[in-house]
Structures are given as C-alpha cells and as structure tokens.
MDTraj code that builds the backbone (N, CA, C; nanometers):
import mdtraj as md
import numpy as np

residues = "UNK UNK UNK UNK UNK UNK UNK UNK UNK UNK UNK UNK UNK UNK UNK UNK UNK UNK UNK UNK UNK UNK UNK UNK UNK UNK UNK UNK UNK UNK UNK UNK UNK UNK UNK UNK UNK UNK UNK UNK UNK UNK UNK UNK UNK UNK UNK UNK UNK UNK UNK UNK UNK UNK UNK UNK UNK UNK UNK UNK UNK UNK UNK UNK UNK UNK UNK UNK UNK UNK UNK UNK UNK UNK UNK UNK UNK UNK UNK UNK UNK UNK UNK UNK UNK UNK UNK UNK UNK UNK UNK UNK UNK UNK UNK UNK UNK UNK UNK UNK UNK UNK UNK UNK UNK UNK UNK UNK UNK UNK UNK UNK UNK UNK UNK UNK UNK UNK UNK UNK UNK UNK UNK UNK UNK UNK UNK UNK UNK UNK UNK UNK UNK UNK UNK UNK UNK UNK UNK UNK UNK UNK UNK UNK UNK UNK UNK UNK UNK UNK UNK UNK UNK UNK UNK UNK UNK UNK UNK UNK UNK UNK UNK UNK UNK UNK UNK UNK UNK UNK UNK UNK UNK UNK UNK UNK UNK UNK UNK UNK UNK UNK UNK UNK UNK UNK UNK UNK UNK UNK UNK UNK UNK UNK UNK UNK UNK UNK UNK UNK UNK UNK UNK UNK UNK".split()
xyz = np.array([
    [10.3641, 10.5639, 8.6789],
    [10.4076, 10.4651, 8.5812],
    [10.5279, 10.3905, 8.6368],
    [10.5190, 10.2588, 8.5675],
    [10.6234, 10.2120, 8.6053],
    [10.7363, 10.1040, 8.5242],
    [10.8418, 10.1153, 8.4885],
    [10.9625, 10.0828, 8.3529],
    [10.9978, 9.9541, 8.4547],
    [10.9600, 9.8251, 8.4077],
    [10.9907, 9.6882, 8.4780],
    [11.1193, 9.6449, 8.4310],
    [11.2323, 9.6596, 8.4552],
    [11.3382, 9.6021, 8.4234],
    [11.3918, 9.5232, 8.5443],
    [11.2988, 9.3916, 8.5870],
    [11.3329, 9.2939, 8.6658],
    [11.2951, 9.1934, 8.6075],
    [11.3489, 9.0657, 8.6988],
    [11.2631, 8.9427, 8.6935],
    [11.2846, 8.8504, 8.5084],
    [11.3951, 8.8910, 8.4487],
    [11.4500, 8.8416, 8.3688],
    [11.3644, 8.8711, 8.2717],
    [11.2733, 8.9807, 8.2554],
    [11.2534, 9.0401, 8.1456],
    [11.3675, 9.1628, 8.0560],
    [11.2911, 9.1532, 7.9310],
    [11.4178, 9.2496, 7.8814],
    [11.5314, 9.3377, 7.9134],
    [11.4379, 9.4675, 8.0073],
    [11.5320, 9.5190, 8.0520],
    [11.6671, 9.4662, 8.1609],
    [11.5922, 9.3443, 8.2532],
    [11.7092, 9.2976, 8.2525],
    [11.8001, 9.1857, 8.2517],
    [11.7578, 9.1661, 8.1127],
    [11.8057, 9.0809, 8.0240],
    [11.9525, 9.1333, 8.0532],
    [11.9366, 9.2368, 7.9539],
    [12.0347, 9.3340, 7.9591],
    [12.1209, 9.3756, 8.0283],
    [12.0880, 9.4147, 8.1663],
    [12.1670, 9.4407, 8.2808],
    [12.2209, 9.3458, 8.3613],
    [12.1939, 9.1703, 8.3235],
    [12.2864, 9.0633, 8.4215],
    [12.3999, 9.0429, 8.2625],
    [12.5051, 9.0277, 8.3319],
    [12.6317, 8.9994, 8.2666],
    [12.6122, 8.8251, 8.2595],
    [12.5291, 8.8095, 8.3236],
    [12.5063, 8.6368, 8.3042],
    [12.4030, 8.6126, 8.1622],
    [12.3284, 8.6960, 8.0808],
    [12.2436, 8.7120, 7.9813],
    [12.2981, 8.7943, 7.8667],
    [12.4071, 8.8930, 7.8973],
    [12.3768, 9.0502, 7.8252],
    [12.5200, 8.9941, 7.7804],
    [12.5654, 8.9224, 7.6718],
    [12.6795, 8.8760, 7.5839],
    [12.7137, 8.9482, 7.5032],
    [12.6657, 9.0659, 7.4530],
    [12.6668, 9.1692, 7.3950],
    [12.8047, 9.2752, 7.3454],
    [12.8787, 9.2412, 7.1852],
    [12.9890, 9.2952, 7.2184],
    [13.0155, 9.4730, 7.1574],
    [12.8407, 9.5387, 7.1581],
    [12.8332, 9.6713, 7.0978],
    [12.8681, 9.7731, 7.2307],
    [12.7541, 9.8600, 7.1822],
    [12.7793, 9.9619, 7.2820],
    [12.6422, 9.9236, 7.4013],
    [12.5550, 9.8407, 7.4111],
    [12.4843, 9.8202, 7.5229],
    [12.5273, 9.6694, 7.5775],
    [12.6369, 9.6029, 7.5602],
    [12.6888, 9.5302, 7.6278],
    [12.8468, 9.5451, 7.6982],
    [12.8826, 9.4639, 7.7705],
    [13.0441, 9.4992, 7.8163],
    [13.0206, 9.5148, 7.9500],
    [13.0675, 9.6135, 8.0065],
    [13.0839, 9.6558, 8.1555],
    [12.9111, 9.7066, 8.1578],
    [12.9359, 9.7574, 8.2753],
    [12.7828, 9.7866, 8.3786],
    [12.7492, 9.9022, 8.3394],
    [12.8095, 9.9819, 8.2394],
    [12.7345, 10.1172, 8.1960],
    [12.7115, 10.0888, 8.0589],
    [12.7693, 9.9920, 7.9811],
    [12.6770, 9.9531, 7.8638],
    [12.5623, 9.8895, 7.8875],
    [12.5622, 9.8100, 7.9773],
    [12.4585, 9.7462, 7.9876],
    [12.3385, 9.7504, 8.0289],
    [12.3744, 9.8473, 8.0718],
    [12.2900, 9.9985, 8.1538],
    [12.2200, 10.0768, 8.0721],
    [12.2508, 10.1156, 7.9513],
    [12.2616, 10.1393, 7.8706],
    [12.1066, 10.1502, 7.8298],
    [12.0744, 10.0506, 7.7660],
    [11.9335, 10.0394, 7.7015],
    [11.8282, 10.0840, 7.8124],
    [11.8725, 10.0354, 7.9547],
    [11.7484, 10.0977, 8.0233],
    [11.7227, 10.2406, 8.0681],
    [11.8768, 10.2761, 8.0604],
    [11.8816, 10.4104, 8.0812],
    [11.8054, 10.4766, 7.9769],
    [11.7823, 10.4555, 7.8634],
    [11.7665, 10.5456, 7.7358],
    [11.5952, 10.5151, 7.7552],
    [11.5727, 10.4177, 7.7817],
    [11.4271, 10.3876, 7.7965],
    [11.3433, 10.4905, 7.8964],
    [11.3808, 10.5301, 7.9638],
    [11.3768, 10.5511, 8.1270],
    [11.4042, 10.7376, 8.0923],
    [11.4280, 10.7367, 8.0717],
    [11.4663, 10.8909, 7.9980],
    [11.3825, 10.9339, 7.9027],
    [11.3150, 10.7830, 7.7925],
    [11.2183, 10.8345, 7.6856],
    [11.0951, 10.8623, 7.7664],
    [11.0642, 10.7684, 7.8730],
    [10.9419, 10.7627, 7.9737],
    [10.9531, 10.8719, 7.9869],
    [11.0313, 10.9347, 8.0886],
    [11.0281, 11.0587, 8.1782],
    [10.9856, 11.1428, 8.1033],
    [11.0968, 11.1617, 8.0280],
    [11.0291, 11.3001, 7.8791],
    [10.8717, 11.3261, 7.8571],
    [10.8162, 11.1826, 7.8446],
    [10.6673, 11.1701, 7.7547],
    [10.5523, 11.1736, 7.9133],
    [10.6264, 11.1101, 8.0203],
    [10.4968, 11.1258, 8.1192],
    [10.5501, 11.2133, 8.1888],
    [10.3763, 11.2837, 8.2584],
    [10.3760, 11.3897, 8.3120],
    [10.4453, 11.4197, 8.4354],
    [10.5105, 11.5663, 8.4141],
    [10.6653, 11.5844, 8.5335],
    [10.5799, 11.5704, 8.7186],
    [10.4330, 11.6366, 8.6838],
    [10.4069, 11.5600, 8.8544],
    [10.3490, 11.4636, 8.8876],
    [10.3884, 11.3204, 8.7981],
    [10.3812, 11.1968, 8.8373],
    [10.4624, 11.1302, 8.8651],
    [10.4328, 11.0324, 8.9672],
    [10.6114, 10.9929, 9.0058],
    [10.6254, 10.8530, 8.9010],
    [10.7445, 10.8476, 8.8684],
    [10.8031, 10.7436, 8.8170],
    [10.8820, 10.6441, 8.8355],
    [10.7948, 10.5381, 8.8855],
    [10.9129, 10.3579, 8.9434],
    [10.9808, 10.3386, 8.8326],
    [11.0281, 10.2638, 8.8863],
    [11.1640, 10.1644, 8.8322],
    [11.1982, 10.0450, 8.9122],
    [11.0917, 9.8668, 8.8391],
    [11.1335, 9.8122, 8.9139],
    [11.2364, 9.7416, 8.8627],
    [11.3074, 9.6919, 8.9661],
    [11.4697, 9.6062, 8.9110],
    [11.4671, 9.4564, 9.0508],
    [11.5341, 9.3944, 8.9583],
    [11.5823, 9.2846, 9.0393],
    [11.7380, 9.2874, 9.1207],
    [11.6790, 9.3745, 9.2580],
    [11.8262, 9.3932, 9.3475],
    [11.9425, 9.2965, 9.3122],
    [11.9322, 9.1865, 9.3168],
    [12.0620, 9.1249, 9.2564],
    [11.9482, 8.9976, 9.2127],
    [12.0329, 8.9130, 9.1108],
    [11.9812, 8.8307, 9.0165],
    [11.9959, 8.6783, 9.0252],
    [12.0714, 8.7062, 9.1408],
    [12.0804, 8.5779, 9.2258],
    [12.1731, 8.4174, 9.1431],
    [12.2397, 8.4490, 9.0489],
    [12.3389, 8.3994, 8.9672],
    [12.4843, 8.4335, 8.9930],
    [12.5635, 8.3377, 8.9930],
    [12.7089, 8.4010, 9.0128],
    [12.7646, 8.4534, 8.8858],
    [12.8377, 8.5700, 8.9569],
    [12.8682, 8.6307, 8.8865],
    [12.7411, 8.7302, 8.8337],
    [12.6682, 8.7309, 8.8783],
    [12.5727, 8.8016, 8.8065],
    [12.5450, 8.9652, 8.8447],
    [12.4612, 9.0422, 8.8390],
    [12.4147, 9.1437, 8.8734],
    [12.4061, 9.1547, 8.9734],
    [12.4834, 9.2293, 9.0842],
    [12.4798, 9.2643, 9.2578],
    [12.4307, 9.3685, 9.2819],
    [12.3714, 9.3437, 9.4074],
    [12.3259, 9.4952, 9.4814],
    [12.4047, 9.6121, 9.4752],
    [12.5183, 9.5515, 9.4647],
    [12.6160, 9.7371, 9.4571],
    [12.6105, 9.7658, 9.3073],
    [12.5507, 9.6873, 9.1955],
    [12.5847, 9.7368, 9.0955],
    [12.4191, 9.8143, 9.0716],
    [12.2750, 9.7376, 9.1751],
    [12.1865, 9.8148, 9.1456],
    [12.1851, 9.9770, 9.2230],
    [12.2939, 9.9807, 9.2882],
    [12.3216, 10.1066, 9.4029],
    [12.3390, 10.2127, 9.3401],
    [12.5098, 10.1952, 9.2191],
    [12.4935, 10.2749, 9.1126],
    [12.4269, 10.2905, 9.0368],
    [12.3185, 10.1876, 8.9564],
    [12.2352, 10.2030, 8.8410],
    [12.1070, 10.3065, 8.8731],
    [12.0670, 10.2931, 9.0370],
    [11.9980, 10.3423, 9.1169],
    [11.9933, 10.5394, 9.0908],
    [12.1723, 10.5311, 9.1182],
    [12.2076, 10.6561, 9.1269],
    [12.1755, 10.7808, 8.9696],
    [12.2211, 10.6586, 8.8803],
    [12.2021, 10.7269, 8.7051],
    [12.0581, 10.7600, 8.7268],
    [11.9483, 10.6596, 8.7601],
    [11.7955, 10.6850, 8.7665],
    [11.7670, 10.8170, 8.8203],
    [11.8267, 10.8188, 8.9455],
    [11.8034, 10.9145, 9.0156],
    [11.8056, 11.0974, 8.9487],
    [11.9527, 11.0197, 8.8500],
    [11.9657, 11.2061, 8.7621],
    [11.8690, 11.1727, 8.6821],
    [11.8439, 11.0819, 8.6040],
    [11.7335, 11.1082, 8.5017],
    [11.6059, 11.1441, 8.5334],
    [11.5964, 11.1256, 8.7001],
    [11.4314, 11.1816, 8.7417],
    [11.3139, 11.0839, 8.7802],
    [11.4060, 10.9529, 8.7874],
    [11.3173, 10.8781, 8.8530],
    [11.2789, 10.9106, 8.9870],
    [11.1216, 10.8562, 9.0782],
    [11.1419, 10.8481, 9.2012],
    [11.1214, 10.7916, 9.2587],
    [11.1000, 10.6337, 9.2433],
    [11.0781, 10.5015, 9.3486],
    [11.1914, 10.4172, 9.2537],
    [11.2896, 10.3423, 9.3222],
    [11.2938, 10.1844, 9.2564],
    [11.2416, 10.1138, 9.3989],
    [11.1360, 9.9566, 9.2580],
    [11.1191, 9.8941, 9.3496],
    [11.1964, 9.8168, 9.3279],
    [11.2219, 9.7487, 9.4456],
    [11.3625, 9.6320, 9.4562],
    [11.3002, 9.4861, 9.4679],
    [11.3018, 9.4302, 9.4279],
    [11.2732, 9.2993, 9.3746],
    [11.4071, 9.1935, 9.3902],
    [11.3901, 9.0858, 9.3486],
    [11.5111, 8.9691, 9.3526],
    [11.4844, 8.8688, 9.2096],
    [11.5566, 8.8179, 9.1681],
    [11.5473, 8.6996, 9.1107],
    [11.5251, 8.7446, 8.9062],
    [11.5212, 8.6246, 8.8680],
    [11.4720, 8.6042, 8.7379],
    [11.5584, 8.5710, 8.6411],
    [11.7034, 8.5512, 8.6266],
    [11.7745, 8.5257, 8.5230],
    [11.7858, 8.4336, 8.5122],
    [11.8286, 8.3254, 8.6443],
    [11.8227, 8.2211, 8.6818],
    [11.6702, 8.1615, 8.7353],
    [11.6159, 8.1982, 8.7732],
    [11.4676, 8.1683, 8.8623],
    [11.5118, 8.2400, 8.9920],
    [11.4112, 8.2317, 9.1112],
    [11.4296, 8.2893, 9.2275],
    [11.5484, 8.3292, 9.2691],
    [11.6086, 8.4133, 9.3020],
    [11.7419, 8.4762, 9.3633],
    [11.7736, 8.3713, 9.5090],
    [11.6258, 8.3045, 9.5352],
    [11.6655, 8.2707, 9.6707],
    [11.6168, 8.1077, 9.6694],
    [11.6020, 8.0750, 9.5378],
    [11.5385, 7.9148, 9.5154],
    [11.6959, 7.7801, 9.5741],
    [11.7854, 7.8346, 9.5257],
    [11.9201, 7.7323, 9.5435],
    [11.9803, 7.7166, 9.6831],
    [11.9260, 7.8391, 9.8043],
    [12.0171, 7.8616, 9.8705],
    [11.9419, 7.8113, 9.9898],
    [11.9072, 7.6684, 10.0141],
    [11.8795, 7.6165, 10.1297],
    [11.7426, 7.6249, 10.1806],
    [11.6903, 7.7070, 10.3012],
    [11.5828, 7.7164, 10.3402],
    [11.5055, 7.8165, 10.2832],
    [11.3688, 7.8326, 10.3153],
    [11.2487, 7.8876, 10.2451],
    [11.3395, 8.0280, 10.3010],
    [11.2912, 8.1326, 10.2176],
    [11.2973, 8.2986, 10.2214],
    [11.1596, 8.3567, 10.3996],
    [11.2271, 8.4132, 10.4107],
    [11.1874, 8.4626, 10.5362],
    [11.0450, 8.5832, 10.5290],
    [10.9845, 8.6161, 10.6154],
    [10.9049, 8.7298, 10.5629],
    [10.9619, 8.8349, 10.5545],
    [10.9822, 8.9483, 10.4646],
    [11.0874, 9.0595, 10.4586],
    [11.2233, 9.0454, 10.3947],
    [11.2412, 8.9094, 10.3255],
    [11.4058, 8.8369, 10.2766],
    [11.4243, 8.9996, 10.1817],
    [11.3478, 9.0681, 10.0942],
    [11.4181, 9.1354, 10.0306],
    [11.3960, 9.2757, 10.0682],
    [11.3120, 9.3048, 10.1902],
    [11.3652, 9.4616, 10.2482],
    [11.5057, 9.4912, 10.2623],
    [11.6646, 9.4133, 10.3266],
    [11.7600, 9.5033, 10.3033],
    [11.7869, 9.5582, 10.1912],
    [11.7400, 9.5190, 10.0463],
    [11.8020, 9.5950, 9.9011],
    [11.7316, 9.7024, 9.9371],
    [11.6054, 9.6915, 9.9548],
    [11.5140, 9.8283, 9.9334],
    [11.5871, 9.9289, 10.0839],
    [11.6712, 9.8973, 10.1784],
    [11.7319, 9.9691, 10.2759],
    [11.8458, 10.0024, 10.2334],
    [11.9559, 9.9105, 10.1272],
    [12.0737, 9.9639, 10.1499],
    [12.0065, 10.0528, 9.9748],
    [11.9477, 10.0507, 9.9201],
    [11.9560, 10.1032, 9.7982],
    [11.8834, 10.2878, 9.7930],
    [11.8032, 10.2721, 9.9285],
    [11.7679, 10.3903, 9.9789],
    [11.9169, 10.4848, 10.0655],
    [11.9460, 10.3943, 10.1446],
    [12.0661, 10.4609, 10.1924],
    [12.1941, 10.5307, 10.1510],
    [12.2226, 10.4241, 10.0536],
    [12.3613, 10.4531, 9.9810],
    [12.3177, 10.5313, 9.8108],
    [12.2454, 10.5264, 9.7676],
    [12.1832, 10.5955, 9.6961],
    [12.1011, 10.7662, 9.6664],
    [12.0696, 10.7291, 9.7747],
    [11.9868, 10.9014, 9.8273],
    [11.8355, 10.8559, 9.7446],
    [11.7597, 10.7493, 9.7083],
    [11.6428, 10.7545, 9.6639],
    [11.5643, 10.6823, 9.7271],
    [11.3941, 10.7018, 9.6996],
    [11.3434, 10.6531, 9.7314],
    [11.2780, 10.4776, 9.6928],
    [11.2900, 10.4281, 9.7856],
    [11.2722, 10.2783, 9.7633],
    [11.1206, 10.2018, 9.7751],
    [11.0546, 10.0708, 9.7003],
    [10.9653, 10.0245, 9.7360],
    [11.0138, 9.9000, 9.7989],
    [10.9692, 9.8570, 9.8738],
    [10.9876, 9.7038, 9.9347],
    [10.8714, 9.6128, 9.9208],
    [10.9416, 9.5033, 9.8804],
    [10.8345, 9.3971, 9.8113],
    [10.8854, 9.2544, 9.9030],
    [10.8007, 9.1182, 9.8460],
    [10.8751, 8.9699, 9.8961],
    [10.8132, 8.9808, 10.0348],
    [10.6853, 8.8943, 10.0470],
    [10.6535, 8.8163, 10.1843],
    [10.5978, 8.9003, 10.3030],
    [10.5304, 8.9980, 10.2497],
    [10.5270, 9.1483, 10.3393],
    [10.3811, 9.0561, 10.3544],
    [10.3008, 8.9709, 10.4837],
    [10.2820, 8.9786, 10.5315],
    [10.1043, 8.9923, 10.5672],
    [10.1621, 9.1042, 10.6775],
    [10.0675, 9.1594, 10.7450],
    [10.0974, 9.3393, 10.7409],
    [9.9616, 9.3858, 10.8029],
    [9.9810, 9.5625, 10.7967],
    [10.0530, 9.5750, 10.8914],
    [10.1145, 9.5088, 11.0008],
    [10.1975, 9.5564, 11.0743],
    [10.3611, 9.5379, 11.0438],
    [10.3551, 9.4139, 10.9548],
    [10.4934, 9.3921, 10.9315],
    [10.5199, 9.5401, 10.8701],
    [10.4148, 9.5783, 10.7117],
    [10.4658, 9.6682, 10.6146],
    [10.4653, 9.8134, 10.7285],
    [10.3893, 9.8623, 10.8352],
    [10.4136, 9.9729, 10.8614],
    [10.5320, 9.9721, 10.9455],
    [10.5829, 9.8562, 11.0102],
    [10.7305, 9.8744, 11.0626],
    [10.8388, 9.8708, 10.9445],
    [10.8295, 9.8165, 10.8226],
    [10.8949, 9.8535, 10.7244],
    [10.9395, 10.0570, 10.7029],
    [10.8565, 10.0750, 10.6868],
    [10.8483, 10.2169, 10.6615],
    [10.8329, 10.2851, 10.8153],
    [10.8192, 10.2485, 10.9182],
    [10.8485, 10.3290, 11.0421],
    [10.9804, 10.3059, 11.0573],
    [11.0700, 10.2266, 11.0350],
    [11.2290, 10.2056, 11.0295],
    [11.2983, 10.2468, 10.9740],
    [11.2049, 10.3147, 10.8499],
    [11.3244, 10.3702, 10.7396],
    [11.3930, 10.2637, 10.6546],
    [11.3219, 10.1610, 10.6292],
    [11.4023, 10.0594, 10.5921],
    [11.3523, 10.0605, 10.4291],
    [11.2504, 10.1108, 10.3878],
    [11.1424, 10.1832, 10.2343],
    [11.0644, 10.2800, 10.2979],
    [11.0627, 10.3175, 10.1812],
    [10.9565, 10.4612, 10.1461],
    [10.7947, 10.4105, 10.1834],
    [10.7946, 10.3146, 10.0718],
    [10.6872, 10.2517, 10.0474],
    [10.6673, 10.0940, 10.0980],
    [10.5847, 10.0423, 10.0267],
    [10.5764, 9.8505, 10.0374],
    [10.4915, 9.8376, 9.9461],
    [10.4995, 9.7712, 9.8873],
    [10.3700, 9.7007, 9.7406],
    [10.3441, 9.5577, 9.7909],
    [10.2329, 9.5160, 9.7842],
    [10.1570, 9.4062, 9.8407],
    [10.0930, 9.3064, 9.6751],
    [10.1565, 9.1990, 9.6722],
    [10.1257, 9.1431, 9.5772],
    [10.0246, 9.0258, 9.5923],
    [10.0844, 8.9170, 9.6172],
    [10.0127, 8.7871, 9.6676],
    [9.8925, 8.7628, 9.7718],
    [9.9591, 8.8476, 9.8386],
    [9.8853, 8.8764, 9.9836],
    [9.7362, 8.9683, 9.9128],
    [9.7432, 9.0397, 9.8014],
    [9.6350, 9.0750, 9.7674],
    [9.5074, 9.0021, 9.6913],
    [9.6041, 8.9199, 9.6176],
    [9.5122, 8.7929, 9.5473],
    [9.4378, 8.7274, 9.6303],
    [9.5065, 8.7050, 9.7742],
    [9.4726, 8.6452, 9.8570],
    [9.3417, 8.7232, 9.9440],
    [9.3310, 8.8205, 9.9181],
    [9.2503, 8.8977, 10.0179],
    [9.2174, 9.0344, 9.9111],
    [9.1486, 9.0528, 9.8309],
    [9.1436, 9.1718, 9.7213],
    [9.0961, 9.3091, 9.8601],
    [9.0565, 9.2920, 9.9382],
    [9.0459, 9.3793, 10.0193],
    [9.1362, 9.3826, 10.1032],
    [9.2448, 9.3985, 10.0932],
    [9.3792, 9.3499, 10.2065],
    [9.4214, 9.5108, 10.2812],
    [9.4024, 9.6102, 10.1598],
    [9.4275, 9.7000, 10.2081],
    [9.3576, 9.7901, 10.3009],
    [9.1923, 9.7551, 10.2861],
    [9.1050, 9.8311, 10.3537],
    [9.0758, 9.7607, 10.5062],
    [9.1527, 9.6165, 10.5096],
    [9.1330, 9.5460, 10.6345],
    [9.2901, 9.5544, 10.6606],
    [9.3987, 9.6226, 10.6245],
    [9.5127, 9.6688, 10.6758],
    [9.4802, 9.7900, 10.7346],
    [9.4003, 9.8587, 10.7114],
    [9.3097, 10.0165, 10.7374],
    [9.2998, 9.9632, 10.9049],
    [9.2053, 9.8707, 10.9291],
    [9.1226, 9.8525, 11.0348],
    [9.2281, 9.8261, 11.1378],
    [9.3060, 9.6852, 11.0713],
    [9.3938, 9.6507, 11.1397],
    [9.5010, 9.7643, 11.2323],
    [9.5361, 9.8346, 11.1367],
    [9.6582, 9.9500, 11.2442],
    [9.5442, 10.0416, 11.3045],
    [9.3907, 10.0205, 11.3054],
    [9.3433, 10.1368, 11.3515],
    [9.3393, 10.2713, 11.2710],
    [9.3603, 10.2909, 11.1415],
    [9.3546, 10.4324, 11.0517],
    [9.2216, 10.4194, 11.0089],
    [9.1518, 10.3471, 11.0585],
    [8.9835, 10.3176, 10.9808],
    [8.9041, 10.2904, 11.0569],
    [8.8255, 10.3239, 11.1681],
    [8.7763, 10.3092, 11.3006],
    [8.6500, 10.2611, 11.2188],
    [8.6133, 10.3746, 11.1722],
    [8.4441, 10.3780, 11.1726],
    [8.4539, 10.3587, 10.9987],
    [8.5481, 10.2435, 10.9002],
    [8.5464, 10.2102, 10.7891],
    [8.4750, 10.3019, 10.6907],
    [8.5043, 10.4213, 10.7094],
    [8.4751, 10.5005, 10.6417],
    [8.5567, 10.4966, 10.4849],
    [8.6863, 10.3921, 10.4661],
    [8.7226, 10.3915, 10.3399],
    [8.6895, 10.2952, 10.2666],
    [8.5917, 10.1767, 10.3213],
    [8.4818, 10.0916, 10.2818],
    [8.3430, 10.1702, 10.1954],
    [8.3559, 10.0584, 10.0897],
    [8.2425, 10.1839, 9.9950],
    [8.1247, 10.1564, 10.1058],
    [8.0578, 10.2801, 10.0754],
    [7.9421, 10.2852, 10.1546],
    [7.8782, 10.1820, 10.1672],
    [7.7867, 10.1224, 10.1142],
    [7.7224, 10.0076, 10.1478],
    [7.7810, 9.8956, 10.1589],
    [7.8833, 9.8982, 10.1838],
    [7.9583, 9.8015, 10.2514],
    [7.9776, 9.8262, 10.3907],
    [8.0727, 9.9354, 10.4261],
    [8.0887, 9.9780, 10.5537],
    [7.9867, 9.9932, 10.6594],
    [7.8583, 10.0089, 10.5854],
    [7.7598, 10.0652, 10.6619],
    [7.6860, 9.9441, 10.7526],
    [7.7110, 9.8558, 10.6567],
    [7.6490, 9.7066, 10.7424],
    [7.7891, 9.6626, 10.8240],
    [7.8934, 9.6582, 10.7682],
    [8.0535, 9.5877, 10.8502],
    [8.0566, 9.6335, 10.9868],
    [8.0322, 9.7905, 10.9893],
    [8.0441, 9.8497, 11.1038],
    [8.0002, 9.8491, 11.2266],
    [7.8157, 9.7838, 11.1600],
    [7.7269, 9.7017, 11.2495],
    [7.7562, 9.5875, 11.2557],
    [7.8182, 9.4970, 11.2185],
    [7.8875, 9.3814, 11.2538],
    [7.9529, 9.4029, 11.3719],
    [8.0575, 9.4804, 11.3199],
    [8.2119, 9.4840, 11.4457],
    [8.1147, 9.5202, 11.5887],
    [8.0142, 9.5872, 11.5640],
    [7.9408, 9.6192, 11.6737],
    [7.8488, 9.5220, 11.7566],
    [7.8199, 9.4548, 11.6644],
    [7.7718, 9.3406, 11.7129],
    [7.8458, 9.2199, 11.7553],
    [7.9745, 9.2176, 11.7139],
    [8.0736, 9.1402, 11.7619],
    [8.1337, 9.1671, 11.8985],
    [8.1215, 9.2941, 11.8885],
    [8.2320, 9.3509, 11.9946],
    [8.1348, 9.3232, 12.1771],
    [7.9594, 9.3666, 12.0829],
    [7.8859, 9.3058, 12.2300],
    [7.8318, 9.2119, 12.3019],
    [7.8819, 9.0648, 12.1220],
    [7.8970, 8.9323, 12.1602],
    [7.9753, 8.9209, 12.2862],
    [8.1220, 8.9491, 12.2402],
    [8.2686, 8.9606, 12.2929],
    [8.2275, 9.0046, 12.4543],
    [8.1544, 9.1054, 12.4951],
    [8.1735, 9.1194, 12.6409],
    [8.0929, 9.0654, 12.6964],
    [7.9462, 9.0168, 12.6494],
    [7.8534, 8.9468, 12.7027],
    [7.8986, 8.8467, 12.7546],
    [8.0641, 8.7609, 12.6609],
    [8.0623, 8.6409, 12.7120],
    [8.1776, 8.6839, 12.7841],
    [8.2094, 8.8237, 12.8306],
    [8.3345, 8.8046, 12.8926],
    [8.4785, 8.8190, 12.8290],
    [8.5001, 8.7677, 12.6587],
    [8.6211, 8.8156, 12.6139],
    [8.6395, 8.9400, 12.5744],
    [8.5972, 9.0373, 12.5943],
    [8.6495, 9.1573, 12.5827],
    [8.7588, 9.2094, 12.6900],
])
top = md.Topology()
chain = top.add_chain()
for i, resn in enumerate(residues, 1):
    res = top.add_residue(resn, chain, resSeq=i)
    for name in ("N", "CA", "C"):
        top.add_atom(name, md.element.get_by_symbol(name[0]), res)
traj = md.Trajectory(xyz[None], top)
C-alpha cells in the first residue's frame, strides 16, 4: 500500500508552509504540520497487514520558496521510519506546479534520484526513485549505486505497457522470455531467432 502525500494533494497540502496557514495543532512549525500525515500513516499501518511493506509517497521538496525542503523531508522521513513505514517514494513538485517548471532548462533524466539518495542516506530508510528513469539500464545503475532501493516507472510505461518485460530482455535477466505469458513468448522467442539469423546472414552480427 501506499499513503500519497505528494504532488499538492492533501497530505501535502499540509506539510508545505506555503499552503498549511493553519493556526491549531496541525499547523505552525514542521511537526504540526506533520501532524495529520503522521496520524494517517499510523492508522494505515495498524489496519494493513504487518508483512506488507508500506510506501509513503512525498514530494522531496515542493519547489516554492520558502516552502517544504529536502531536509525537512529527511526528518519527516525519520518519524515514518518509527511508525513502520518502509519505502518513501520521493517525488518533486505540486504546490506550486513542477518543482522544476521555473528554473530554466528542461529536468534531466534522473533530476530527482539525489532526494531518493540523500533521503536514504541521512535517514537510514529505504527509498523509491522516480522522474525520467528512462531506460532498464539507467534504473539498474540507479540501484547498483545505492542511490534507491527501488525505481517506479511511470510514463515510460504508458508508453510501452510491456516496458518491464522488455527491461527483462534488455539487461539480459530474460534470455529465453520465459516471463512473457506463454503464448506470447513462445512465438517472440522465434522471432529473436529469426532475427538474430537474419543479422549474421547479412553479416551484422
């Protein structure tokens, strides 16, 4: 399961000081405001089952001045952590629009793996990394670096609903597409085979 408090929905509404005007006990400083998601996040845990893991995605910083910073998702990170969460995914943007819409040139592939690195590091938890991931090689050097746990593939999936089973092929973990439903794989495989003896007949192999 997973408690979305990014991307300028409620939960974190709440948690940018640029939205959360609030003069009770879930507004003010960064532990009121904290506040509502913490209690949320705690009702989750309670009600779903203890060997399932539980995300938490957040918007690493909110990309507004003055607003919600990475060091403040570092600590918020840390409260999760006692309550028993075990992924945040780190995300950017939403109070304002994109975290990275004002600031000049287009976002890079990977612009928001350092949150998901420094929030793993300085934190002690485990992180997802999201934003522009690519290809299967970008995301497995993500996670061969230690830079996330994980990677979640969004766009790139719309784009390709099979992205993951041709990320399979791609690093080589799927030779003989055995994680292709059967009657799929069974003809693909004779493809690649038939490709591969196009390929030397004419020499590019």
């Amino acid at each position: 399961a997973e408690v979305h408090a990014a991307h300028g929905y409620l939960a974190a509404s709440f948690l940018s000081p640029v939205s959360n005007h609030r003069a009770d006990g879930y507004g003010g400083d960064r532990s009121g405001r904290s506040r509502m998601l913490l209690e949320t996040v705690e009702a989750v845990r309670e009600a779903w089952p203890e060997g399932k893991p539980l995300f938490v995605r957040v918007s690493a910083v909110d990309g507004a001045p003055k607003g919600w910073s990475l060091e403040d998702t570092v600590a918020l990170a840390k409260d999760l952590k006692g309550l028993g969460v075990d992924v945040i995914d780190c995300s950017s943007g939403g109070i304002l629009g994109s975290a990275t819409a004002a600031k000049g040139p287009p976002p890079q592939p990977g612009f928001q793996v350092p949150y998901a690195r420094k929030v793993k590091e300085e934190a002690g938890l485990r992180t997802q990394a999201v934003g522009l991931v690519l290809t299967a090689e970008q995301a497995e050097a993500i996670v061969a670096k230690g830079q996330a746990d994980l990677v979640a593939i969004g766009r790139e999936a719309l784009l390709d609903p099979n992205w993951p089973l041709n990320a399979a092929l791609s690093l080589e973990a799927d030779p003989e597409w055995n994680q292709w439903p059967k009657q799929y794989g069974w003809w693909l495989s004779r493809r690649a085979k038939v490709l591969e003896a196009l390929a030397q007949a004419s020499g590019d192999a």
